[in-house]
C-alpha positions in Angstrom: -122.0 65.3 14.3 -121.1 68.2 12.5 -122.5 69.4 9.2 -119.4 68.5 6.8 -120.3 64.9 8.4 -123.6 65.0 7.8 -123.3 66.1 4.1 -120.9 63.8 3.6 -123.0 60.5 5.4 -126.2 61.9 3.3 -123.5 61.9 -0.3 -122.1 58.2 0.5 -126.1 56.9 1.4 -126.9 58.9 -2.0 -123.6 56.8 -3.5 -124.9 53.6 -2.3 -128.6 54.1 -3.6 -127.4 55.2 -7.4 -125.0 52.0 -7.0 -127.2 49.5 -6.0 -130.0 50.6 -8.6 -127.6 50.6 -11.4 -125.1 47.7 -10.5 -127.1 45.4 -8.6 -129.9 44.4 -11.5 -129.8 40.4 -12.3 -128.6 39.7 -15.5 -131.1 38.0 -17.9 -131.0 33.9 -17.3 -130.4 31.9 -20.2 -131.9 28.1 -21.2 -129.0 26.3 -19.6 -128.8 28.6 -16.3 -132.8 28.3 -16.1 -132.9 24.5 -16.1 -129.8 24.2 -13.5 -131.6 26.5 -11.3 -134.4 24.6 -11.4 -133.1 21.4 -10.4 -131.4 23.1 -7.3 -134.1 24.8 -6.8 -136.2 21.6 -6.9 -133.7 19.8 -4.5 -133.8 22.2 -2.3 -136.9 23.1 -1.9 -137.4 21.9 1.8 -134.0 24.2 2.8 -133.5 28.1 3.2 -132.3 30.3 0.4 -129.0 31.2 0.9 -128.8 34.5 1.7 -126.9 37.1 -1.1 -123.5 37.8 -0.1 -122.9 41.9 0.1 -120.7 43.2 -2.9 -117.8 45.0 -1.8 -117.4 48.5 -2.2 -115.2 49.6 -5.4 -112.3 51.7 -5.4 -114.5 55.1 -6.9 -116.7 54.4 -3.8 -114.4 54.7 -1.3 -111.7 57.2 -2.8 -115.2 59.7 -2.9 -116.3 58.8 1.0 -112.7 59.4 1.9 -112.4 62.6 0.0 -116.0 64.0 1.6 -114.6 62.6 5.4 -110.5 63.6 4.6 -110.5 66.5 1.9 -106.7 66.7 0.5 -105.7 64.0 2.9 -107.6 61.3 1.3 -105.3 59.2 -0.5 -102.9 58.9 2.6 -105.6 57.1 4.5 -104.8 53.6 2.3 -101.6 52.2 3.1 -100.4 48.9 4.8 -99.0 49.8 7.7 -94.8 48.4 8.8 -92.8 48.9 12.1 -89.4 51.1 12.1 -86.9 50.5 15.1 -84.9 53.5 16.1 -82.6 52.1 18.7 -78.8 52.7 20.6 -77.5 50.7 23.5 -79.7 51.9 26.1 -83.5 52.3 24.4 -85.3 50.3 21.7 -88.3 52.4 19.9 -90.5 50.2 17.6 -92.5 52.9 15.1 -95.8 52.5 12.7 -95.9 54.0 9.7 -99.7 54.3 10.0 -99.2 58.0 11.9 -95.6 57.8 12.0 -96.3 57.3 15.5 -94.6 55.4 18.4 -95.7 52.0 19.3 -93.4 50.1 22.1 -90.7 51.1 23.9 -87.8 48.3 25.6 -85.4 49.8 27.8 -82.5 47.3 27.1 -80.2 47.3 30.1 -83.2 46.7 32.7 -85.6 43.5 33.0 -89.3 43.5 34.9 -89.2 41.4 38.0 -90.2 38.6 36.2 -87.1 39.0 34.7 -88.6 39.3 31.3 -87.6 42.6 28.7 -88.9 45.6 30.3 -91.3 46.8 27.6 -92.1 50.7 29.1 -95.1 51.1 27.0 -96.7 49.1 23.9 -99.6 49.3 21.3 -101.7 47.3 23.6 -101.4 49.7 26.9 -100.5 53.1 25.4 -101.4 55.3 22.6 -100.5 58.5 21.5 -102.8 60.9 18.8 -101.5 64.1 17.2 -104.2 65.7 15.6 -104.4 68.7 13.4 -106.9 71.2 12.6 -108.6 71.1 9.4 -111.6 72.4 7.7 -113.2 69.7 7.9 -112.1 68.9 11.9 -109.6 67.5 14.0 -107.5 64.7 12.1 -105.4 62.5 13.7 -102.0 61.6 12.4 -102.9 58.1 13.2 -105.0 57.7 10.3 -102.6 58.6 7.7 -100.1 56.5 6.1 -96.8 57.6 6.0 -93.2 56.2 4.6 -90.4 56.2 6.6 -86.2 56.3 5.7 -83.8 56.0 8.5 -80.1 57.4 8.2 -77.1 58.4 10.8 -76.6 62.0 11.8 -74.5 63.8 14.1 -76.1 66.4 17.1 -73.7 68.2 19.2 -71.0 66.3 18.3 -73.0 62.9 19.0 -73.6 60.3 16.2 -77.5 59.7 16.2 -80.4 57.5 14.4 -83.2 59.4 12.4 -86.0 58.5 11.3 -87.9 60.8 9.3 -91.7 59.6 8.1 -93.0 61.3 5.4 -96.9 61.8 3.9 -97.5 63.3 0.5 -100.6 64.9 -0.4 -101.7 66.2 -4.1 -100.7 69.6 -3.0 -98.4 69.4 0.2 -96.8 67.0 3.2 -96.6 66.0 6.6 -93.0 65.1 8.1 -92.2 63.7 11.0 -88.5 63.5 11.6 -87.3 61.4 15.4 -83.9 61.5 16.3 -82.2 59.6 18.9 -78.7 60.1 20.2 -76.3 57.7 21.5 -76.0 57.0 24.7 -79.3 59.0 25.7 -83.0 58.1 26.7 -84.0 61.3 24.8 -85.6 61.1 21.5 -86.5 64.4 19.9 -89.4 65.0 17.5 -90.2 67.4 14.7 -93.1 67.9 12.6 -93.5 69.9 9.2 -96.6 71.0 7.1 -95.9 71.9 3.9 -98.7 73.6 1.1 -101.5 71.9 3.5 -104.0 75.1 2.4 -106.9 73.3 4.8 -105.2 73.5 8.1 -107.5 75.5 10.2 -105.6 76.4 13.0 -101.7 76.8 14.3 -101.8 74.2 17.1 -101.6 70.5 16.9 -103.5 68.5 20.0 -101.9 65.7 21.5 -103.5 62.8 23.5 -101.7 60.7 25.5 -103.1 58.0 27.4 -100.6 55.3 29.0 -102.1 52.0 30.9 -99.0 51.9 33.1 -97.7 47.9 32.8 -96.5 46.7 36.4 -92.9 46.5 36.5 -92.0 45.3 39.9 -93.6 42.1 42.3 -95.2 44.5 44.7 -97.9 46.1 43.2 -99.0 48.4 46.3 -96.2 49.7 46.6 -95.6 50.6 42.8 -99.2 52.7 42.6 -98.2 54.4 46.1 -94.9 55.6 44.2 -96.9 56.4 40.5 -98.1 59.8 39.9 -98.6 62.3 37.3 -95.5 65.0 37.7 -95.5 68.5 35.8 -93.7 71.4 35.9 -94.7 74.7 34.7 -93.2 77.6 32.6 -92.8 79.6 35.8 -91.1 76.8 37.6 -93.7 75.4 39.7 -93.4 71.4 40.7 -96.4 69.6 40.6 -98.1 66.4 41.0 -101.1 64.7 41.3 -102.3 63.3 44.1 -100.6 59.5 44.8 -103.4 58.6 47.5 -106.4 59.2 45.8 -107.4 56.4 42.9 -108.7 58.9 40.9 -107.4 62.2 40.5 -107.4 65.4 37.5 -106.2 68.5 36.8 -106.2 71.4 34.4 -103.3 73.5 35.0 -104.0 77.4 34.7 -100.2 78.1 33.9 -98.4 76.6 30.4 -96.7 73.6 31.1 -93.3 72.8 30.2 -93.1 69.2 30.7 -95.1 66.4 32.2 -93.9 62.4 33.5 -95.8 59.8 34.1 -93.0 58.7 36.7 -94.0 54.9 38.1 -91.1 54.4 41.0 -88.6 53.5 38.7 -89.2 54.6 35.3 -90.7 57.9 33.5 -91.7 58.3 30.5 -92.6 62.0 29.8 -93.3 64.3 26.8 -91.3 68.0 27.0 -92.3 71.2 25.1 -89.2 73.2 23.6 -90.9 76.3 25.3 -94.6 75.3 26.0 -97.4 72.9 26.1 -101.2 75.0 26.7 -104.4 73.6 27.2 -103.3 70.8 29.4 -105.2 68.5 31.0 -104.1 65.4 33.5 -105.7 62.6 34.8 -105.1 59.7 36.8 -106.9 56.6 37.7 -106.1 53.5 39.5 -107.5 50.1 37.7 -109.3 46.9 39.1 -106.9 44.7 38.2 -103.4 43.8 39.1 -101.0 43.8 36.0 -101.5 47.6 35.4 -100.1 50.3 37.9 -102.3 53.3 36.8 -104.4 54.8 34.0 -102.4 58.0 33.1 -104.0 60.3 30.2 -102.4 63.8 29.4 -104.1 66.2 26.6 -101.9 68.6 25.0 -102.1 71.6 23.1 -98.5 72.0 21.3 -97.9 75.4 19.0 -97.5 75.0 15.1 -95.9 77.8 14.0 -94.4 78.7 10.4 -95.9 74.9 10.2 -93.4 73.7 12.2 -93.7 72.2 15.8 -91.2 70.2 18.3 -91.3 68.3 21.7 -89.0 65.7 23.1 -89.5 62.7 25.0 -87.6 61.0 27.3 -88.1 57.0 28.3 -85.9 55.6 30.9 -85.0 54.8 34.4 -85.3 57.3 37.6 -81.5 58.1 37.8 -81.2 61.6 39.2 -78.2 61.9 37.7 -79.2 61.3 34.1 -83.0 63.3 34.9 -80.8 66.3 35.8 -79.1 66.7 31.8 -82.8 66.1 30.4 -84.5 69.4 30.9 -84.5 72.3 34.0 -86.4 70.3 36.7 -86.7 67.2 35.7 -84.6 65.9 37.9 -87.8 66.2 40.6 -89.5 63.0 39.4 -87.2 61.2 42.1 -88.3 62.3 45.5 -85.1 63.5 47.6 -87.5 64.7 50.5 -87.9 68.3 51.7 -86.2 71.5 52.8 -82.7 70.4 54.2 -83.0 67.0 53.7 -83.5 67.3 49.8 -79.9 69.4 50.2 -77.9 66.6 52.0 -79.2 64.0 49.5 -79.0 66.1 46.3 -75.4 67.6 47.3 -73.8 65.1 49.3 -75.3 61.5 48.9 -75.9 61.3 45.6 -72.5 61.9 44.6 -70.7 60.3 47.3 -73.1 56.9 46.1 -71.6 57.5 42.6 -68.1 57.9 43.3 -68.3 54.4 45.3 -70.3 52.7 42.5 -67.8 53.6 40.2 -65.2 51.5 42.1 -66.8 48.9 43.6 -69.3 46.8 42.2 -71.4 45.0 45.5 -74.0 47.6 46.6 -74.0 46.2 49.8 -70.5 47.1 50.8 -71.1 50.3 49.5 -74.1 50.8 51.6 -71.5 49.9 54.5 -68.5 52.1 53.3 -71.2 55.0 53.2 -71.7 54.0 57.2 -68.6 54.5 57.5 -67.8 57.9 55.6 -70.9 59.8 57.2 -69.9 58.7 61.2 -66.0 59.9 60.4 -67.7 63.2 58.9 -70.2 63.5 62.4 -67.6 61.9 64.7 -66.9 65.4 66.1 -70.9 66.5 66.9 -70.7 62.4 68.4 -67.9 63.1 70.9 -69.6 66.8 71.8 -72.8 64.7 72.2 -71.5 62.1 74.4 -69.3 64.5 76.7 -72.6 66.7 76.8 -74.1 63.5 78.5 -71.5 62.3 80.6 -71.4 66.0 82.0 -75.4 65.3 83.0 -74.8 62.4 84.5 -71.8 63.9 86.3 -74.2 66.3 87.5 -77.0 63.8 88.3 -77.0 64.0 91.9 -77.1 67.9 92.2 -80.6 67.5 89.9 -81.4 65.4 92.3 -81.6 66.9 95.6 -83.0 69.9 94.0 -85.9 67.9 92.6 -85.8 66.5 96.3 -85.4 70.3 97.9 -88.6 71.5 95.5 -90.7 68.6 95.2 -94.1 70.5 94.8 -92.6 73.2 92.7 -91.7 72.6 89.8 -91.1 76.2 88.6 -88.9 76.8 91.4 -86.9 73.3 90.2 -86.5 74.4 87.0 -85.1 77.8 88.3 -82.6 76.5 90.7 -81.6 74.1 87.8 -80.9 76.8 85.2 -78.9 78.3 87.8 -76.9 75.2 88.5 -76.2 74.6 85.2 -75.1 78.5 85.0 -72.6 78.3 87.7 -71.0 74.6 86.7 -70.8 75.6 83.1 -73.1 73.2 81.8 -75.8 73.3 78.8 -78.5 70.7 79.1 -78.7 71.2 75.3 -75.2 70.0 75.2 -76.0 66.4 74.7 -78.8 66.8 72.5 -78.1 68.9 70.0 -75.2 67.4 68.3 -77.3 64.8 67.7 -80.5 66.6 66.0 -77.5 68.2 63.5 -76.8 64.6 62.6 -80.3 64.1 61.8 -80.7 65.2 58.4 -78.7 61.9 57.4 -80.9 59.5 58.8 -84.1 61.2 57.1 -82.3 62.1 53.8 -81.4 58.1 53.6 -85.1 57.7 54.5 -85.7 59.1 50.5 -82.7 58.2 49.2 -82.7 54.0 49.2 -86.4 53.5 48.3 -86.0 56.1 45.9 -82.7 54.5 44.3 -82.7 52.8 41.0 -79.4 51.5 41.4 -80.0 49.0 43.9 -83.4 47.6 41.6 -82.4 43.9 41.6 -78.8 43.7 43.4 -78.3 41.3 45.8 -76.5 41.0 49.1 -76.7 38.3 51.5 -79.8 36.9 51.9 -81.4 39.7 50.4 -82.1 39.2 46.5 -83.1 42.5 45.8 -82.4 45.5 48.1 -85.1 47.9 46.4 -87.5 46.1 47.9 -87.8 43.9 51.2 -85.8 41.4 52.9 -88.8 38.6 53.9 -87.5 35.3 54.9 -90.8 34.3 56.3 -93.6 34.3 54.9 -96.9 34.6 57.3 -99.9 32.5 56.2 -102.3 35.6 57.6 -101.5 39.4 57.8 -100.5 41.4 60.8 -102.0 44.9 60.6 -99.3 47.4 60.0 -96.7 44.9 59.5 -97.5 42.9 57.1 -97.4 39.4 56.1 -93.8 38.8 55.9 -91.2 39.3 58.5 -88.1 40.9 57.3 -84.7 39.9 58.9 -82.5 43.1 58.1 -85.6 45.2 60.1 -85.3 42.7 62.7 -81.8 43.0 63.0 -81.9 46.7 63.2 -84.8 47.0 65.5 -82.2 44.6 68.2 -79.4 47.0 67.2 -81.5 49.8 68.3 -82.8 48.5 71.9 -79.0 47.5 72.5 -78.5 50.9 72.0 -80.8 52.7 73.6 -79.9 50.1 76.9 -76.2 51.6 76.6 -77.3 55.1 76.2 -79.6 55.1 78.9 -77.1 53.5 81.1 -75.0 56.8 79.8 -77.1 59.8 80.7 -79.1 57.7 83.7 -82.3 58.1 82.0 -85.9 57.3 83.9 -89.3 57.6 83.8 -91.1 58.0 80.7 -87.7 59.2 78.5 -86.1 55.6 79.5 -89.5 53.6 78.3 -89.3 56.4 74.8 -86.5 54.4 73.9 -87.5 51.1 73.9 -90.7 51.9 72.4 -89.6 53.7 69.4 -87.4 50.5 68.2 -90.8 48.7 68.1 -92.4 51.4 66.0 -89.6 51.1 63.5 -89.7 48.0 63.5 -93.3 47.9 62.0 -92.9 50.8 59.9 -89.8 49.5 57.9 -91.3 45.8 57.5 -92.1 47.0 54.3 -89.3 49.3 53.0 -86.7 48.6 51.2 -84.3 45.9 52.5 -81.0 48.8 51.7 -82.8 51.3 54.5 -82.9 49.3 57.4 -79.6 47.8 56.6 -78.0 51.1 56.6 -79.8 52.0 60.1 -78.6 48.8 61.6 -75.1 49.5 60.5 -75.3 53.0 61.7 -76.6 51.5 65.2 -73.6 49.2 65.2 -71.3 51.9 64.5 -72.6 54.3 66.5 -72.6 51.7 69.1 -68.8 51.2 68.6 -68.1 54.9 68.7 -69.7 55.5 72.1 -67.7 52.2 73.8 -64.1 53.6 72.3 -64.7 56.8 73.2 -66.0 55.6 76.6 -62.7 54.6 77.1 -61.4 57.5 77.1 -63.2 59.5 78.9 -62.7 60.1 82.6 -65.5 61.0 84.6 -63.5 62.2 87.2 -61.8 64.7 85.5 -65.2 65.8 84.1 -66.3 66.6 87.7 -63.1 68.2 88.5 -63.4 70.4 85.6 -67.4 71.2 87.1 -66.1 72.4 90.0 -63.5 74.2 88.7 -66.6 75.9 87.0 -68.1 76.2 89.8 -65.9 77.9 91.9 -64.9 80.1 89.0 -68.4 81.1 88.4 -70.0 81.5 91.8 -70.4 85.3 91.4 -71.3 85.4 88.1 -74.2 87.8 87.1 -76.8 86.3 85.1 -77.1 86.6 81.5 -79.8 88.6 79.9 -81.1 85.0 78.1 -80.9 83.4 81.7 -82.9 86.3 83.0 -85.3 86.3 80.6 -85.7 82.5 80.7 -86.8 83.0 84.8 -88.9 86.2 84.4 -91.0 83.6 82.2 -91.2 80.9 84.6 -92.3 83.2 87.6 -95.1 84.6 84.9 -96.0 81.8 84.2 -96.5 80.6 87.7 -98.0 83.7 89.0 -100.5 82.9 86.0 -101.2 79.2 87.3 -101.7 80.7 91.1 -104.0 83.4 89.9 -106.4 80.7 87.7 
């Protein structure tokens, strides 16, 4: 307690003591009163006296404990307090005068998975405090009363809804002015002090603290894909941590905007320039109808009395984060390094084009199939002639493995050689592959990462953001689950079939034959869970792939593949090695002469 609250509880006590000895006396009891009260008193002797009912406090009382607590901003602290809706056609915004502050938001175009409005945030699981700086301490907005007056502007050529709240004071004003544009999830704010002489300091503190409501049926799921983001003046990404249940942060650099992104939806705040002072923190609750506790403290400039920030409530669409502010875009996870690239540059707008012509998500999942195997279909034909060229060449590798059978440096120099002198790469079949591999992992991000396919259907599959189950097991499997998922099923088959044809291709044995059947498995218990869209994809990819390798089987001769090795061969019999070659076999014999020695 500071000492302008103490004077003031000591003045209001001092209040209440003069009141009660001068107002509180009993008036003096005439005849008739006397003789009713004591007949009641006489009939009720044998029961308790009622006990005096407390006198309310009158209007002088409280205007003087408000102006010792409030100073100039007193008489906006009585009021009756009445919701404002700001709304287009994407994003409803229900205000209270008391603070001029938000109270719910309703996304309009998207339901929970209860299929009930999806309210983003209420007055029941979020609050947000701006408070100034006085001289007689921090007062929050939210005490104040304020009127509000809605009208239509136009910004950047864009009809908008504005709501501008407004509280007077004897010798200045507060306004809060929101506009929202058409067609965006992006309200902007601004707040003006006018003639306020007791404002102590030129920065306005805002708390934020948001009881994330659970939007989608898996819950686990939901708090593994809910963090705090934030991103800093000097362009640093951040986050906190999404394992830990209970995580904080104080950022040493100004921040210039901070989500609380749930896997699906933000809802973030964003500084004109900066935000200073933050402070984040995350918790996860006991019980299951909220995601996360979020909480982010503020400090936001107020210069020439005048402050701004923005905030932005709506869906994870990379395309519509991107136009919202540099950066925040990043609240939907694209992956890393090259992968990030291929999604950002070539998946995302080849899944937009195809949306924009056909409606079933599940074709275009398929079409995409399609598109990406035409693009690779040259590094799959180099691949698989890379192959049949090994197994060409499989019985040479064998009687060298037969000729040095207890030295394997010695095998692996004859080998190099052979391949040298027949004009084969043992790379030759693997590396056309590994270029097609930032596909598969960049579609690893993409689908469980893809609002667009929240709650579309295909097949059995009711909603292919989530998983396919079409059992459901009466006890859990550990790292599977409790439910068995067909489309993971299907594309964990696909995968053996495939991996039987390839090996049948290159002649694979030992322990690289048994890799492939094991890895199917592994998928299979690692996708259980994800999204039903992913493991559909993969399984079309096998299919295709798998369709690709027979056709061009076809035509593919491997007798002309041999003839064109001995061709090689012949052409390259005294061919000098090359310095890489060299190299390579200086570091084998070191190596062995290291292996002797020890």
């Amino acid at each position: 307690m500071d000492r302008n609250q103490a004077t003031g509880l000591i003045l209001f006590a001092a209040v209440l003591l003069i009141y009660s000895f001068f107002f509180s006396s009993p008036e003096p009891v005439t005849d008739e009163q006397s003789t009713t009260s004591t007949e009641v008193q006489d009939d009720s002797a044998s029961k308790q006296t009622a006990e005096p009912s407390t006198p309310a406090l009158p209007d002088s009382v409280k205007n003087l404990q408000n102006q010792q607590q409030f100073g100039e901003f007193s008489s906006l602290v009585e009021g009756k307090e009445e919701s404002v809706v700001l709304e287009n056609e994407l994003v409803k915004i229900t205000f209270s005068s008391k603070g001029g502050e938000i109270k719910s938001v309703e996304l309009k175009n998207y339901k929970t998975w209860a299929k009930q409005p999806l309210i983003l945030m209420d007055e029941q699981s979020a609050s947000i405090d701006y408070q100034i700086q006085t001289n007689k301490g921090p007062m929050s907005l939210n005490q104040f009363y304020f009127v509000g007056e809605k009208s239509t502007v136009t910004v950047d050529e864009t009809p908008a809804q504005q709501l501008t709240f407004k509280a007077t004071t004897a010798s200045g004003s507060i306004t809060r002015t929101y506009t929202l544009p058409d067609g965006k999830y992006v309200v902007d704010q601004q707040i003006k002090t006018n003639g306020l002489s007791s404002l102590s300091d030129q920065h306005i503190n805002v708390l934020w603290e948001d009881r994330l409501k659970k939007q989608e049926a898996d819950i686990s799921e939901s708090r593994r894909k809910t963090y705090v983001n934030f991103y800093t003046t000097e362009g640093d990404y951040d986050y906190l941590s999404a394992s830990s249940d209970e995580d904080a942060e104080r950022p040493s650099e100004p921040i210039k905007w901070v989500a609380f992104k749930q896997r699906f939806f933000t809802a973030g705040i964003i500084a004109p320039d900066q935000f200073t002072e933050v402070s984040l923190e995350q918790t996860v609750p006991t019980d299951t109808m909220s995601v996360k506790n979020m909480t982010a403290s503020l400090s936001l400039p107020l210069e020439n009395g005048q402050a701004s920030n923005s905030y932005y409530f709506g869906p994870n669409n990379y395309k519509i984060l991107k136009k919202v502010t540099p950066d925040f875009e990043k609240n939907v996870d694209m992956g890393y390094f090259f992968v990030s690239w291929v999604n950002k540059y070539i998946i995302v707008n080849l899944f937009h084009y195809l949306e924009k012509i056909i409606s079933n998500y599940g074709v275009i999942i398929i079409l995409i199939v399609f598109i990406i195997k035409l693009f690779l279909f040259p590094l799959t034909y180099k691949s698989y002639i890379g192959m049949a060229k090994m197994r060409v060449i499989k019985p040479e590798i064998d009687e060298l493995k037969e000729k040095y059978p207890d030295d394997p440096t010695k095998q692996q120099q004859e080998q190099m050689k052979l391949f040298s002198q027949l004009g084969v790469s043992p790379i030759s079949g693997c590396l056309p592959m590994i270029l097609q591999m930032p596909f598969l992992f960049a579609m690893f991000f993409f689908f469980p990462n893809s609002i667009e396919l929240r709650q579309e259907s295909f097949l059995w599959a009711h909603d292919l953001s989530t998983y396919d189950s079409i059992i459901n097991l009466p006890f859990t499997i550990p790292f599977y689950g409790s439910h068995v998922s067909l489309f993971t099923l299907l594309m964990t088959v696909s995968q053996i079939v495939y991996t039987r044809f390839n090996n049948q291709l290159t002649a694979a044995q030992g322990p690289m034959k048994n890799l492939g059947y094991i890895m199917p498995v592994t998928f299979m218990f690692v996708l259980n869970s994800y999204p039903a869209a992913l493991s559909f994809y993969y399984f079309v990819s096998n299919m295709v792939t798998f369709g690709q390798q027979a056709i061009i089987k076809r035509f593919v001769d491997d007798d002309k593949i041999r003839e064109k090795i001995e061709k090689n061969k012949k052409k390259n019999a005294n061919k000098k090695k090359s310095k890489f070659q060299q190299r390579l076999e200086d570091a084998m014999k070191a190596a062995e002469a290291n292996k002797k020695k020890k």
